[in-house]
PDB file of N, H, CA, C and O in Angstrom:
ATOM      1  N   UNK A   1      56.580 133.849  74.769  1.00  0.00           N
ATOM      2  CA  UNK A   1      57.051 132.486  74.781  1.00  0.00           C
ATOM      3  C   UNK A   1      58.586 132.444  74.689  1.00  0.00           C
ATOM      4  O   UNK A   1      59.006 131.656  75.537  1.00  0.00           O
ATOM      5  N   UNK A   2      59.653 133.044  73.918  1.00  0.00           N
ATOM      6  H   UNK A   2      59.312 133.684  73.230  1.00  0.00           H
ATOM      7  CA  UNK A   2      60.529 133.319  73.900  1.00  0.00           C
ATOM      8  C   UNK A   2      61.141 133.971  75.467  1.00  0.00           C
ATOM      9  O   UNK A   2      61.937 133.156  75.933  1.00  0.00           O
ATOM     10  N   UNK A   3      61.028 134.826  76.099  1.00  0.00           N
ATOM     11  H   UNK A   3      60.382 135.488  75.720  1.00  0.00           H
ATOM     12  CA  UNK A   3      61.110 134.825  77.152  1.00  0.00           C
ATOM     13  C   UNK A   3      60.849 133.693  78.171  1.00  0.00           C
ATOM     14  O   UNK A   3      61.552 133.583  79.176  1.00  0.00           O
ATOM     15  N   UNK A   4      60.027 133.017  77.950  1.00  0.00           N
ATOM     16  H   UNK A   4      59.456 133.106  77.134  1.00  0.00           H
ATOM     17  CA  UNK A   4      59.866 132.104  79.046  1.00  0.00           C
ATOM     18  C   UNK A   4      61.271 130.651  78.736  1.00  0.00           C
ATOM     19  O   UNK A   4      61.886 129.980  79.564  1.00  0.00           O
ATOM     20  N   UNK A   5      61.317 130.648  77.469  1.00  0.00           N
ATOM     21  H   UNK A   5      60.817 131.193  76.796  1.00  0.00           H
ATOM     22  CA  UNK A   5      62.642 129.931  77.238  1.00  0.00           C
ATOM     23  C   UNK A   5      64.047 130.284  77.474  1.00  0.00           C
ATOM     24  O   UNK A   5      64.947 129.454  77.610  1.00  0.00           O
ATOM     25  N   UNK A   6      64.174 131.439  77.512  1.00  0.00           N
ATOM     26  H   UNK A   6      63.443 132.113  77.402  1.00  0.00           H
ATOM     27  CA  UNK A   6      65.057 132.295  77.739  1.00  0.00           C
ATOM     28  C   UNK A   6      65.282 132.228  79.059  1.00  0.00           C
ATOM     29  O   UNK A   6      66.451 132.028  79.388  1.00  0.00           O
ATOM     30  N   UNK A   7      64.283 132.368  80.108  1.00  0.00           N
ATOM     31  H   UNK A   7      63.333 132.531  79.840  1.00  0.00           H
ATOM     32  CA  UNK A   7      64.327 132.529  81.732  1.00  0.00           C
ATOM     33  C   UNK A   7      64.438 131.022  81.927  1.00  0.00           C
ATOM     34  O   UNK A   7      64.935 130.658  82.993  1.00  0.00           O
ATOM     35  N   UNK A   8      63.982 129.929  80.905  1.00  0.00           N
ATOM     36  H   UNK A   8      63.578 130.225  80.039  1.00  0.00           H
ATOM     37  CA  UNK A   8      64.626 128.321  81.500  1.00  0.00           C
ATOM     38  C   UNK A   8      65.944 127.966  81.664  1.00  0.00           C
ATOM     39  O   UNK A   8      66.551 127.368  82.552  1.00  0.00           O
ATOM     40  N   UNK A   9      66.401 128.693  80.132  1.00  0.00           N
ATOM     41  H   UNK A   9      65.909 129.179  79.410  1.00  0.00           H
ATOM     42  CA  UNK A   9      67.454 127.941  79.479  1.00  0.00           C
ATOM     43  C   UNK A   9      68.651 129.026  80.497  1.00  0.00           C
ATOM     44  O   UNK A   9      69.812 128.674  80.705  1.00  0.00           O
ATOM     45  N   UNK A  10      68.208 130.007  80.886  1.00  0.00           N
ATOM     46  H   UNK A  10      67.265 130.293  80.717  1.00  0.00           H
ATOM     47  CA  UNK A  10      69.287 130.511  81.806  1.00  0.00           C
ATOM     48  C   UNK A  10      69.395 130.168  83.593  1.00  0.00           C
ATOM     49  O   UNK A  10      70.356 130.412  84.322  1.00  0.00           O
ATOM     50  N   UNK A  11      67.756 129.379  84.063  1.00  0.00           N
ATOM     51  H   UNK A  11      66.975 129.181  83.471  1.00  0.00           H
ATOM     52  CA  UNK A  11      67.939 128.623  85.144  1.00  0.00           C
ATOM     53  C   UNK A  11      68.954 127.593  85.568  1.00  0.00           C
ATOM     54  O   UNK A  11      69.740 127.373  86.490  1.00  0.00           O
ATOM     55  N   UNK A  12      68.275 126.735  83.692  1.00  0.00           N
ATOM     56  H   UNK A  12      67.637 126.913  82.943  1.00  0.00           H
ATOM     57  CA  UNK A  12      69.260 125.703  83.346  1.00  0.00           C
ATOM     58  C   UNK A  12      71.065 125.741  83.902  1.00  0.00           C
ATOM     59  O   UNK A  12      71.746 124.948  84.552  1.00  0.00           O
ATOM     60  N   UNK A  13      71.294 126.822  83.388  1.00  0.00           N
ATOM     61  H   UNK A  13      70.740 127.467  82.860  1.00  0.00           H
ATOM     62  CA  UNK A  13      72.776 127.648  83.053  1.00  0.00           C
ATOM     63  C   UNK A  13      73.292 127.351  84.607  1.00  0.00           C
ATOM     64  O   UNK A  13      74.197 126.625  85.017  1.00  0.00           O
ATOM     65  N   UNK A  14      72.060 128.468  85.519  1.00  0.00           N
ATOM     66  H   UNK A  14      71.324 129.058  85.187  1.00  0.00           H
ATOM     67  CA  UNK A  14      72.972 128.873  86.825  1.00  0.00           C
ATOM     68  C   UNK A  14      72.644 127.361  87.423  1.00  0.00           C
ATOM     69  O   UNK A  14      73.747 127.080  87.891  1.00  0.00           O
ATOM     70  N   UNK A  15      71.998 126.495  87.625  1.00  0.00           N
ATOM     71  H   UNK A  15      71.102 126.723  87.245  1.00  0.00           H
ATOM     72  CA  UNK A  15      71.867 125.517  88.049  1.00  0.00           C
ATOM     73  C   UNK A  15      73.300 124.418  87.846  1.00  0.00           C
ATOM     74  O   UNK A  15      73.879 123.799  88.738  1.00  0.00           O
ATOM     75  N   UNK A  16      73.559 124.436  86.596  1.00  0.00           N
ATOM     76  H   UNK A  16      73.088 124.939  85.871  1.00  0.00           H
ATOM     77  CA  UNK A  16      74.869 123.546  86.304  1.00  0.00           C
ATOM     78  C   UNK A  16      75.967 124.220  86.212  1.00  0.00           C
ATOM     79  O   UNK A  16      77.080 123.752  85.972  1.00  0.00           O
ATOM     80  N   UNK A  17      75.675 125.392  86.410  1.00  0.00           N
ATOM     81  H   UNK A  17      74.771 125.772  86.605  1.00  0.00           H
ATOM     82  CA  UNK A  17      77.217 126.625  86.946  1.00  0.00           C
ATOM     83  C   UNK A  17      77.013 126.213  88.994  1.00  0.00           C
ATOM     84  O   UNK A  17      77.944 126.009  89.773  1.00  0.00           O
ATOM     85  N   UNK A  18      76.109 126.215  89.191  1.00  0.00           N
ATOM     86  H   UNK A  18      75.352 126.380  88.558  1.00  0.00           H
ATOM     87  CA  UNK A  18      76.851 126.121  90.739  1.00  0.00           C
ATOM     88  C   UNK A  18      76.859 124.704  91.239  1.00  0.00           C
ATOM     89  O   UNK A  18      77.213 124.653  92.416  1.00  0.00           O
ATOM     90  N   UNK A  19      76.515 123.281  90.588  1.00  0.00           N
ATOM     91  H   UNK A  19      76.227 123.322  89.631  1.00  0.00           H
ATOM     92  CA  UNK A  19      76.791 122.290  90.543  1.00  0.00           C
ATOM     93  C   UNK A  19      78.463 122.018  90.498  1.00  0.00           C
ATOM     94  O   UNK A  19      79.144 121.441  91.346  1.00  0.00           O
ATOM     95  N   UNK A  20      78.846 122.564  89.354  1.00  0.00           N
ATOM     96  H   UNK A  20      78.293 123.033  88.665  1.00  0.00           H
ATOM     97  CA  UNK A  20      80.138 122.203  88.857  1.00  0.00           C
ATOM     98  C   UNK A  20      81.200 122.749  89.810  1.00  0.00           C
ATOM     99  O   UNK A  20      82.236 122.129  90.049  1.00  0.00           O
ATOM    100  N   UNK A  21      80.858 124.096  90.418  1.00  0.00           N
ATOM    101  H   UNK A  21      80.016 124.600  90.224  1.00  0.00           H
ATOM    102  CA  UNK A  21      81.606 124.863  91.518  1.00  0.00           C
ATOM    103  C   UNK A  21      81.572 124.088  92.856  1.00  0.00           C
ATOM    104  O   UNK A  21      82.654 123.935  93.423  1.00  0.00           O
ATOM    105  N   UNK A  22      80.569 123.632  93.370  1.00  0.00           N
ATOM    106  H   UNK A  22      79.690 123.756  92.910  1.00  0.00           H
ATOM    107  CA  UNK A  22      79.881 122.723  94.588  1.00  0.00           C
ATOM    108  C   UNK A  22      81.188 121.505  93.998  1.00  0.00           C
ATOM    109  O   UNK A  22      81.696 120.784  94.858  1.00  0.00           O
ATOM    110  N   UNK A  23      81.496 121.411  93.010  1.00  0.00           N
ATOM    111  H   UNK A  23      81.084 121.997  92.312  1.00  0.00           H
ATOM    112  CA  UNK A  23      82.011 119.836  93.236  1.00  0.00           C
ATOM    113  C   UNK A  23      83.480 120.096  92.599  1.00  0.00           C
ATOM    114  O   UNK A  23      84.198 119.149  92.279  1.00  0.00           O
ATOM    115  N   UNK A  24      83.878 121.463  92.437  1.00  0.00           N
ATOM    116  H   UNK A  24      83.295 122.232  92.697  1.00  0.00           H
ATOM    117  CA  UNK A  24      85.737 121.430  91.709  1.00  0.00           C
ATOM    118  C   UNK A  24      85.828 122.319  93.313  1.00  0.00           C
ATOM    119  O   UNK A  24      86.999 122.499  93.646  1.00  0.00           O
ATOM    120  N   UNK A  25      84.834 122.854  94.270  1.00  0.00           N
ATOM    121  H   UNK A  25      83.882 122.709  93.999  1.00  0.00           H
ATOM    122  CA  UNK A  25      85.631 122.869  95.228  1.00  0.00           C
ATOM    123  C   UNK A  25      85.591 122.201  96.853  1.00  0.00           C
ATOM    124  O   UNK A  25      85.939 122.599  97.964  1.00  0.00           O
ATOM    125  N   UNK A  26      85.070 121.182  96.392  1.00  0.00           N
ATOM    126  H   UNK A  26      84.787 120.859  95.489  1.00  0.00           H
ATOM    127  CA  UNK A  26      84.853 119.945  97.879  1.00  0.00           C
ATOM    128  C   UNK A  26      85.976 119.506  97.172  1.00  0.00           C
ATOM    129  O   UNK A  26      86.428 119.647  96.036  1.00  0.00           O
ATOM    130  N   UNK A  27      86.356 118.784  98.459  1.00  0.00           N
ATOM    131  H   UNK A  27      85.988 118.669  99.382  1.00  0.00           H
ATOM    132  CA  UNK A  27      87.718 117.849  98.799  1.00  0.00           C
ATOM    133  C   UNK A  27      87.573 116.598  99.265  1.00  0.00           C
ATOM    134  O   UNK A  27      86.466 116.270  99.692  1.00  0.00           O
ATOM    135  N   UNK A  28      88.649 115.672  99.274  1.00  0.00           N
ATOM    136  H   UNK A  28      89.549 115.939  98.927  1.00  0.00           H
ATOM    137  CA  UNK A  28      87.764 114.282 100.572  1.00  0.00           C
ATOM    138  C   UNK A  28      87.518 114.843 101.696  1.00  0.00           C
ATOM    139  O   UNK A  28      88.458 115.578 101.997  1.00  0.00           O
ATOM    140  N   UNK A  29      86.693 114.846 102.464  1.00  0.00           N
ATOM    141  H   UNK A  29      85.929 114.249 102.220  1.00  0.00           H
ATOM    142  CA  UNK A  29      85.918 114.960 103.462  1.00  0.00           C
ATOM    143  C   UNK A  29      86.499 114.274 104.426  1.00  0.00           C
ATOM    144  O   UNK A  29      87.491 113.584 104.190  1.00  0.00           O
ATOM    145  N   UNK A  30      86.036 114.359 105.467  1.00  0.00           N
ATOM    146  H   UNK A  30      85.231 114.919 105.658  1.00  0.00           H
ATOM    147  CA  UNK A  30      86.159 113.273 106.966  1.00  0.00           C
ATOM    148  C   UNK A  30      85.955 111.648 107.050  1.00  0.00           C
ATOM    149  O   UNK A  30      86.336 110.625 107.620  1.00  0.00           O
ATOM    150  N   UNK A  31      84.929 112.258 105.901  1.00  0.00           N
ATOM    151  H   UNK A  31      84.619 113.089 105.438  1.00  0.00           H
ATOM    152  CA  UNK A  31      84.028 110.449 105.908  1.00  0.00           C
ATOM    153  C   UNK A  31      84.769 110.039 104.474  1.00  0.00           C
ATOM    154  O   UNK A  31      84.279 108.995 104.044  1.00  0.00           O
ATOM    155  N   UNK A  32      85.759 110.547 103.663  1.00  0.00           N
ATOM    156  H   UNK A  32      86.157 111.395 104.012  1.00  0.00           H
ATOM    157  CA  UNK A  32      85.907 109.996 102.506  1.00  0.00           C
ATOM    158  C   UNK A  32      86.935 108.666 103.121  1.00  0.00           C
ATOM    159  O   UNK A  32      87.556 108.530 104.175  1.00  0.00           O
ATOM    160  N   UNK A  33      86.733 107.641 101.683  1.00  0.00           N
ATOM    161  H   UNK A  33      86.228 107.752 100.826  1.00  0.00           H
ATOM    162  CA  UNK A  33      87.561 106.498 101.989  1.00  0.00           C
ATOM    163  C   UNK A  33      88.896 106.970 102.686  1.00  0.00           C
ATOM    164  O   UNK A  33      89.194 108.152 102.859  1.00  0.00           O
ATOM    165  N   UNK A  34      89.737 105.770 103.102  1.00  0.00           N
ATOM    166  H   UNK A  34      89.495 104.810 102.962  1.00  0.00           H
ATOM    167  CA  UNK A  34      91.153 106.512 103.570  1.00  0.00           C
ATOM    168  C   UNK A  34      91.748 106.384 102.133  1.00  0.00           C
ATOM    169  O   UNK A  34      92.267 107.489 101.971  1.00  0.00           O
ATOM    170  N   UNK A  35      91.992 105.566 100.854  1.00  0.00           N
ATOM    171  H   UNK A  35      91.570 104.669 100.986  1.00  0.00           H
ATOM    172  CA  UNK A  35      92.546 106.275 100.021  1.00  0.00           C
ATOM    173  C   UNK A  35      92.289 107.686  99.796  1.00  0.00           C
ATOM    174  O   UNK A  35      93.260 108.435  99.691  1.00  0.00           O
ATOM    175  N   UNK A  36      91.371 108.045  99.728  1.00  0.00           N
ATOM    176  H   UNK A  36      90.582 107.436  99.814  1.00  0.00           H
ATOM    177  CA  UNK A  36      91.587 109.593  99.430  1.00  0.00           C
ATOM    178  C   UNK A  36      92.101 110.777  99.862  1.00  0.00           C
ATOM    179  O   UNK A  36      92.525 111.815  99.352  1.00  0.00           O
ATOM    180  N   UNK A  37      91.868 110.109 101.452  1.00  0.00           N
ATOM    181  H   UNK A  37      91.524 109.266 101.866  1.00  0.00           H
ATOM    182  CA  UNK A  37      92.697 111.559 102.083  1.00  0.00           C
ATOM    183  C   UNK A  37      94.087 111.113 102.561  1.00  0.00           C
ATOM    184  O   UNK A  37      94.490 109.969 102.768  1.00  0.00           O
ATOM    185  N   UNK A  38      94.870 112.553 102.715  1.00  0.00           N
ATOM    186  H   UNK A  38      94.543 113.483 102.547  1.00  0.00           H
ATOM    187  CA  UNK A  38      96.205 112.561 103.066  1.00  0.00           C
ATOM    188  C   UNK A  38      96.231 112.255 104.810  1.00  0.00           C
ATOM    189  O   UNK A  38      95.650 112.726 105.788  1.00  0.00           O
ATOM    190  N   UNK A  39      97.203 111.244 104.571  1.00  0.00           N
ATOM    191  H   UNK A  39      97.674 110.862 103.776  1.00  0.00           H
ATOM    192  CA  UNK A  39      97.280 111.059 106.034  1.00  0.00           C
ATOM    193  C   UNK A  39      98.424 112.078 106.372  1.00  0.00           C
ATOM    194  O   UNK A  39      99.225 112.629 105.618  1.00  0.00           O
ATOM    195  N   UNK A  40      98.241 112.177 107.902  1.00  0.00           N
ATOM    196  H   UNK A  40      97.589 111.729 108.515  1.00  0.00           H
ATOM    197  CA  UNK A  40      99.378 113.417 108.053  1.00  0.00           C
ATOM    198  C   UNK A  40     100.600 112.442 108.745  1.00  0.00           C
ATOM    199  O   UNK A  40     100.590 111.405 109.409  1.00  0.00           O
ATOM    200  N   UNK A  41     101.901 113.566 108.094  1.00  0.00           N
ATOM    201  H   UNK A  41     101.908 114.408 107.555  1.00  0.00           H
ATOM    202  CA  UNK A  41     103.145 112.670 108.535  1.00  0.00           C
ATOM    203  C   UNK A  41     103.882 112.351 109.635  1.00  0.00           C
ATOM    204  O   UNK A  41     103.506 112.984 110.622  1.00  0.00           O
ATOM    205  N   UNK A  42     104.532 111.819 109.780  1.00  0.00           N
ATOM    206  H   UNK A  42     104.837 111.306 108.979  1.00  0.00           H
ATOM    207  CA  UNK A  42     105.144 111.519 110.992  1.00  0.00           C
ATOM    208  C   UNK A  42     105.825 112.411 111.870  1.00  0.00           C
ATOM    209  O   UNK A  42     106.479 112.028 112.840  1.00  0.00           O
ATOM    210  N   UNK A  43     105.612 114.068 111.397  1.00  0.00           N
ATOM    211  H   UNK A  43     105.080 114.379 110.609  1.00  0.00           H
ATOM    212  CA  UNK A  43     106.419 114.755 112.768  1.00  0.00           C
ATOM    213  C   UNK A  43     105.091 115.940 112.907  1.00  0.00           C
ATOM    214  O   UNK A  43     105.134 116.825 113.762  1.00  0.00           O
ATOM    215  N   UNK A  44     104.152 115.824 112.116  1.00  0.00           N
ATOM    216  H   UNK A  44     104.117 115.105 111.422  1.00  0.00           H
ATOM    217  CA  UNK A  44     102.555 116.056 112.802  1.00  0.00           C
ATOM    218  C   UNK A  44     102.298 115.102 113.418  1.00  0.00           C
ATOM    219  O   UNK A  44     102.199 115.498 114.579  1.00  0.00           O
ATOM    220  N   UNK A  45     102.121 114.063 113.385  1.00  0.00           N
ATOM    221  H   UNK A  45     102.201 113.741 112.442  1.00  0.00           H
ATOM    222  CA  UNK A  45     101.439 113.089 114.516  1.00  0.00           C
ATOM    223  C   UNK A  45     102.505 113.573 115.797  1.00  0.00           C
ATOM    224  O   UNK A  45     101.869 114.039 116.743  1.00  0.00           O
ATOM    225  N   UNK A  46     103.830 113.554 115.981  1.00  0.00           N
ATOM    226  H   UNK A  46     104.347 113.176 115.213  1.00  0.00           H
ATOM    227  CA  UNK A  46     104.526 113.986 116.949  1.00  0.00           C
ATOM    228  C   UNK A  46     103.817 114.894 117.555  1.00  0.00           C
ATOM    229  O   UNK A  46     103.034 114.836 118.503  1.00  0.00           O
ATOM    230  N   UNK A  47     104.411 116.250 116.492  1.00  0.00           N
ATOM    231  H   UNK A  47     105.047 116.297 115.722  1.00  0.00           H
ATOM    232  CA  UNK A  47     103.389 117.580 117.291  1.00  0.00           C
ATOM    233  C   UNK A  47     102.335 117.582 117.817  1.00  0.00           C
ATOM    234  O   UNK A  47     102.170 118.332 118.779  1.00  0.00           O
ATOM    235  N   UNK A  48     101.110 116.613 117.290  1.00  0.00           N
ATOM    236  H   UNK A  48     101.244 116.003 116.508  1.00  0.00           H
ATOM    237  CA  UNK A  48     100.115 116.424 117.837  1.00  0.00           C
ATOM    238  C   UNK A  48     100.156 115.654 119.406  1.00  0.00           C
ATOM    239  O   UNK A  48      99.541 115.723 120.471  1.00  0.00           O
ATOM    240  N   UNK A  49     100.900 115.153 119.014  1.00  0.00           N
ATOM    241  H   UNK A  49     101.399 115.097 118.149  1.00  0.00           H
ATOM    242  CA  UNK A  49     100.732 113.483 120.754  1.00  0.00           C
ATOM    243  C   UNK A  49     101.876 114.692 121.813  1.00  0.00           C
ATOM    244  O   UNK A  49     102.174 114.417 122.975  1.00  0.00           O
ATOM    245  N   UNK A  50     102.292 115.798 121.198  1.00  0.00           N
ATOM    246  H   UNK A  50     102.049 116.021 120.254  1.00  0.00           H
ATOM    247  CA  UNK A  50     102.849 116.389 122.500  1.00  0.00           C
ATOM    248  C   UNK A  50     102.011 117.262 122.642  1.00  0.00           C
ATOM    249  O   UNK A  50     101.834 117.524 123.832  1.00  0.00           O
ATOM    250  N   UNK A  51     101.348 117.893 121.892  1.00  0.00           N
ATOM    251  H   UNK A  51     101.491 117.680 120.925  1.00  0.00           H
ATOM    252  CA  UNK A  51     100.097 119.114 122.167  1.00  0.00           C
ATOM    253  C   UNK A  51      99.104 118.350 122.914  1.00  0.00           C
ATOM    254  O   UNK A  51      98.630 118.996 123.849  1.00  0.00           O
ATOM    255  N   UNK A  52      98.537 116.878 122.749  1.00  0.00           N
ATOM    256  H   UNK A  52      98.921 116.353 121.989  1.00  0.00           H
ATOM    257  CA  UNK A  52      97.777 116.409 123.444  1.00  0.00           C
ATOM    258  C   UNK A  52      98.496 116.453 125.274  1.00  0.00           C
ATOM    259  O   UNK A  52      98.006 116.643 126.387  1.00  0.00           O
ATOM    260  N   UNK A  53      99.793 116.178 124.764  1.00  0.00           N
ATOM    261  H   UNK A  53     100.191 116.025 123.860  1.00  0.00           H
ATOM    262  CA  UNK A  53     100.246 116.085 126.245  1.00  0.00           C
ATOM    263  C   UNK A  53     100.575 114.729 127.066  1.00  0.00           C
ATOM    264  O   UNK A  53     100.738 114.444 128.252  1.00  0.00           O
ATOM    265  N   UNK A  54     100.591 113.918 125.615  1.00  0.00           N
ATOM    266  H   UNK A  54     100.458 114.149 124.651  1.00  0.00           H
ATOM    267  CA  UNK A  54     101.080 112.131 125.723  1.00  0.00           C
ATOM    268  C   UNK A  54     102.727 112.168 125.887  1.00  0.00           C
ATOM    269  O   UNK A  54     103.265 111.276 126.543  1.00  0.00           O
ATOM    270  N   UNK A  55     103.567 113.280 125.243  1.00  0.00           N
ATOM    271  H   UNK A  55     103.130 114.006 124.710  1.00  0.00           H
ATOM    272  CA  UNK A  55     104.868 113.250 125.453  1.00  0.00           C
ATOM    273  C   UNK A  55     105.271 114.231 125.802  1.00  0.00           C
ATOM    274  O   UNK A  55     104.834 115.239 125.246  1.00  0.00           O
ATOM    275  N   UNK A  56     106.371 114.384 126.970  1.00  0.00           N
ATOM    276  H   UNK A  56     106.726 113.566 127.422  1.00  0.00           H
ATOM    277  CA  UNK A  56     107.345 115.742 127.556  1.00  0.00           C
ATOM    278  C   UNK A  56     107.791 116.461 126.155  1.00  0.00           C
ATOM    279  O   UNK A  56     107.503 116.244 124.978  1.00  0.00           O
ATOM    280  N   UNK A  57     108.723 117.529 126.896  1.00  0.00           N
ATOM    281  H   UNK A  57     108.957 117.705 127.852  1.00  0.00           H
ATOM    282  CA  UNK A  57     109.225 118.420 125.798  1.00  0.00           C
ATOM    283  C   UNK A  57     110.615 117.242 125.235  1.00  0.00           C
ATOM    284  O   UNK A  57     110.851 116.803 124.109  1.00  0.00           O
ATOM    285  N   UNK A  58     111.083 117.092 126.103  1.00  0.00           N
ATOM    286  H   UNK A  58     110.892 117.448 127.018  1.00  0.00           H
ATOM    287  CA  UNK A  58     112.329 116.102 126.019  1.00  0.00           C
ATOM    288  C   UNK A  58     112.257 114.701 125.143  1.00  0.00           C
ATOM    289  O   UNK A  58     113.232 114.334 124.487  1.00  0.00           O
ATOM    290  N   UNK A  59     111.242 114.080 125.177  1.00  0.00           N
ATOM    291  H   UNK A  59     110.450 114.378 125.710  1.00  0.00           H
ATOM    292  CA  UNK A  59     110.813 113.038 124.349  1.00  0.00           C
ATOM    293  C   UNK A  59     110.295 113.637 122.745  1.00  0.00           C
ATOM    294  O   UNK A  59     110.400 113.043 121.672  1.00  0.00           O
ATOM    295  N   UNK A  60     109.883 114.606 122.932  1.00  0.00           N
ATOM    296  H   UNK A  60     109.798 115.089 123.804  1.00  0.00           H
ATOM    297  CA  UNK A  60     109.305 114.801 121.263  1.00  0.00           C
ATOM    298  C   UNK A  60     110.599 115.193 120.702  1.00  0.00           C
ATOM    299  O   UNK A  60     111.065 114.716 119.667  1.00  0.00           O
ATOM    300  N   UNK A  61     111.306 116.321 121.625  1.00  0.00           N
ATOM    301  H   UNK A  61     110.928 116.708 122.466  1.00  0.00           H
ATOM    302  CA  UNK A  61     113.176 117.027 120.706  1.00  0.00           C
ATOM    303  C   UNK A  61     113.781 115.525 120.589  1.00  0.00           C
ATOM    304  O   UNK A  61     114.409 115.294 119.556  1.00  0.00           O
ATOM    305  N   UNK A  62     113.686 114.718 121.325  1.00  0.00           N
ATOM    306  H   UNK A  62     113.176 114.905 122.165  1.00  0.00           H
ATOM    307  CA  UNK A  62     114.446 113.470 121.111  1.00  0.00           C
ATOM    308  C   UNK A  62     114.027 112.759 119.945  1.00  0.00           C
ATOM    309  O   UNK A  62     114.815 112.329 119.102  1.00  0.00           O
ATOM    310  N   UNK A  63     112.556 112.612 119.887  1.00  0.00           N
ATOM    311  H   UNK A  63     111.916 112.961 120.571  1.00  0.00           H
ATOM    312  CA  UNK A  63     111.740 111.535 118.169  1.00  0.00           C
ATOM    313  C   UNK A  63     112.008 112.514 117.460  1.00  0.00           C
ATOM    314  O   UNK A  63     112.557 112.054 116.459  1.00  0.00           O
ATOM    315  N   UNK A  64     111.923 113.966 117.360  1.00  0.00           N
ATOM    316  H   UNK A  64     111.477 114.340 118.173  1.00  0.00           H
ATOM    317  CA  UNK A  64     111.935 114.694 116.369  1.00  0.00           C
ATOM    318  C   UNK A  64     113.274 114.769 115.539  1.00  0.00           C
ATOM    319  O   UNK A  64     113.332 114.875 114.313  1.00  0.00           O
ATOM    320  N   UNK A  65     114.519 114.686 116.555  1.00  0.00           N
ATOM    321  H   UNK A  65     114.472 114.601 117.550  1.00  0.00           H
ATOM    322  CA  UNK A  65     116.208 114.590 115.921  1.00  0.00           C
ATOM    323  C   UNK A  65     115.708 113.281 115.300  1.00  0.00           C
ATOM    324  O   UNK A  65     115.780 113.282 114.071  1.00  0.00           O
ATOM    325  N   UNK A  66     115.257 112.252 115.812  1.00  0.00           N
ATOM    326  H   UNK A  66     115.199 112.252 116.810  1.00  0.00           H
ATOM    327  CA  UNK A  66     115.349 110.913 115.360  1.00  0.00           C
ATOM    328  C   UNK A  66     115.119 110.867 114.291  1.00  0.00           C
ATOM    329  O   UNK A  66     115.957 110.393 113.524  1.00  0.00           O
ATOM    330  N   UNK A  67     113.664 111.430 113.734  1.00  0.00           N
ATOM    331  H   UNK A  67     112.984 111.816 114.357  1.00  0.00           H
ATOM    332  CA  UNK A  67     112.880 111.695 112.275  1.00  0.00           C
ATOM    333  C   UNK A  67     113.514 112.022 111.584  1.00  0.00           C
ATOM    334  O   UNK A  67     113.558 111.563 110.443  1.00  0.00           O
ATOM    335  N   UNK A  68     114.699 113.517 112.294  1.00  0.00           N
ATOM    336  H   UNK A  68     114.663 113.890 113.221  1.00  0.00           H
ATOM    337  CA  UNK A  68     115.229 114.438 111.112  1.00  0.00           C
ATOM    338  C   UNK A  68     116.518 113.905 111.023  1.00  0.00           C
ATOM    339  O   UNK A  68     117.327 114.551 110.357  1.00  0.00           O
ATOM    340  N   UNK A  69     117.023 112.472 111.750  1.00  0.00           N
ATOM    341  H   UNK A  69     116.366 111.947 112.291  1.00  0.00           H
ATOM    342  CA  UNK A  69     118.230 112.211 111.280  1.00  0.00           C
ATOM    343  C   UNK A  69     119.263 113.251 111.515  1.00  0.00           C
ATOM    344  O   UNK A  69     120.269 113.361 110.813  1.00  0.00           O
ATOM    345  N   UNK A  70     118.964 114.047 112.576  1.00  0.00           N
ATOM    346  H   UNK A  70     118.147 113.958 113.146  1.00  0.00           H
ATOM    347  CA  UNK A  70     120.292 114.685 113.374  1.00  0.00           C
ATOM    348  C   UNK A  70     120.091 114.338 115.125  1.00  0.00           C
ATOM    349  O   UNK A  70     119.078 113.971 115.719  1.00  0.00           O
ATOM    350  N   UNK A  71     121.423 114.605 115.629  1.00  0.00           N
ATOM    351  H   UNK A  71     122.246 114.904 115.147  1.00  0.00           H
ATOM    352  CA  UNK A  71     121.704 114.032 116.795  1.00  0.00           C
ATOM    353  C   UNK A  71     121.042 115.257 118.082  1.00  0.00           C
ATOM    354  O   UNK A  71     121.437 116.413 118.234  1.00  0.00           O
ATOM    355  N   UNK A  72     120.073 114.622 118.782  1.00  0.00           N
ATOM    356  H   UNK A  72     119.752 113.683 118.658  1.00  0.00           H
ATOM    357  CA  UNK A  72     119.763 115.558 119.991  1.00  0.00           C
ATOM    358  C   UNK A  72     120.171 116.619 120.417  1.00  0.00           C
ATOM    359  O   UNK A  72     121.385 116.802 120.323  1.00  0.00           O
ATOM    360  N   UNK A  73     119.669 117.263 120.784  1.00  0.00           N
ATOM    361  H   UNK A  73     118.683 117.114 120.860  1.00  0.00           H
ATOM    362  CA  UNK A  73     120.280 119.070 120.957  1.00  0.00           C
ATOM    363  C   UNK A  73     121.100 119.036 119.997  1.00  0.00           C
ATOM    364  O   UNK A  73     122.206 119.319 120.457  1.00  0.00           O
ATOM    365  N   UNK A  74     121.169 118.796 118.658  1.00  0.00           N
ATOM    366  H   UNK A  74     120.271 118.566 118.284  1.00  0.00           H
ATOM    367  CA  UNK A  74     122.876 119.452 117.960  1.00  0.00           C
ATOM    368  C   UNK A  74     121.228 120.764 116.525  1.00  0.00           C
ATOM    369  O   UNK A  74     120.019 120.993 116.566  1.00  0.00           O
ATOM    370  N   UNK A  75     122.038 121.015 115.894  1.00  0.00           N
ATOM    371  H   UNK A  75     123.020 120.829 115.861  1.00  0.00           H
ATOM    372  CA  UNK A  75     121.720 122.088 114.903  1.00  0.00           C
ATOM    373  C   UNK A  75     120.013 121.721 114.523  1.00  0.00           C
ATOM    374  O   UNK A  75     119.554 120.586 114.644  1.00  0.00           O
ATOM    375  N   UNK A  76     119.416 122.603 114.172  1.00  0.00           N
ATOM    376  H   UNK A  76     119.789 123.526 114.074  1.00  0.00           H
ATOM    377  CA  UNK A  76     117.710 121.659 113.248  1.00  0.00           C
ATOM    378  C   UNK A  76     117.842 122.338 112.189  1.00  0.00           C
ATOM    379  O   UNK A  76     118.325 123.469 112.242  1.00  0.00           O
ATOM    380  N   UNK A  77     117.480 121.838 111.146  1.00  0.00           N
ATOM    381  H   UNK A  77     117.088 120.919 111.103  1.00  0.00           H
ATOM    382  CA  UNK A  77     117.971 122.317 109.113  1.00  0.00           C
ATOM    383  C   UNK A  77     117.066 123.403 109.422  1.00  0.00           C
ATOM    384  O   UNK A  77     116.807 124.253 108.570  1.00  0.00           O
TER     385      UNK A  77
END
């Protein structure tokens, strides 16, 4: 009988040991509210809309100085 409490009370154990792991390592998800997740910033959305292929090379170096607050073709920090 002792054994059989023993083999519960340690089911018990691993059961709320991989609960607690399942949930300190999910994140917001896809479907979580938009408070929760990080929206991405404004020179990823760039990179993105020129990888899609919505803007030339010339238009993104141009929004991108714009973002970074330096002047077209001059230095990038």
């Amino acid at each position: 009988m002792s054994v059989s409490i023993f083999l519960f009370l340690a089911l018990l154990f691993v059961i709320a040991l991989l609960i607690v792991r399942a949930l300190g390592r999910s994140g917001p998800g896809p479907d979580a509210p938009p408070d929760t997740r990080r929206a991405p910033g404004p020179e990823q959305l760039l990179a993105e809309r020129y990888a899609r292929g919505e803007i030339d090379e010339e238009e993104y170096r141009r929004r991108l100085a714009t973002l970074r607050g330096t002047p077209p073709g001059g230095p990038s920090p």
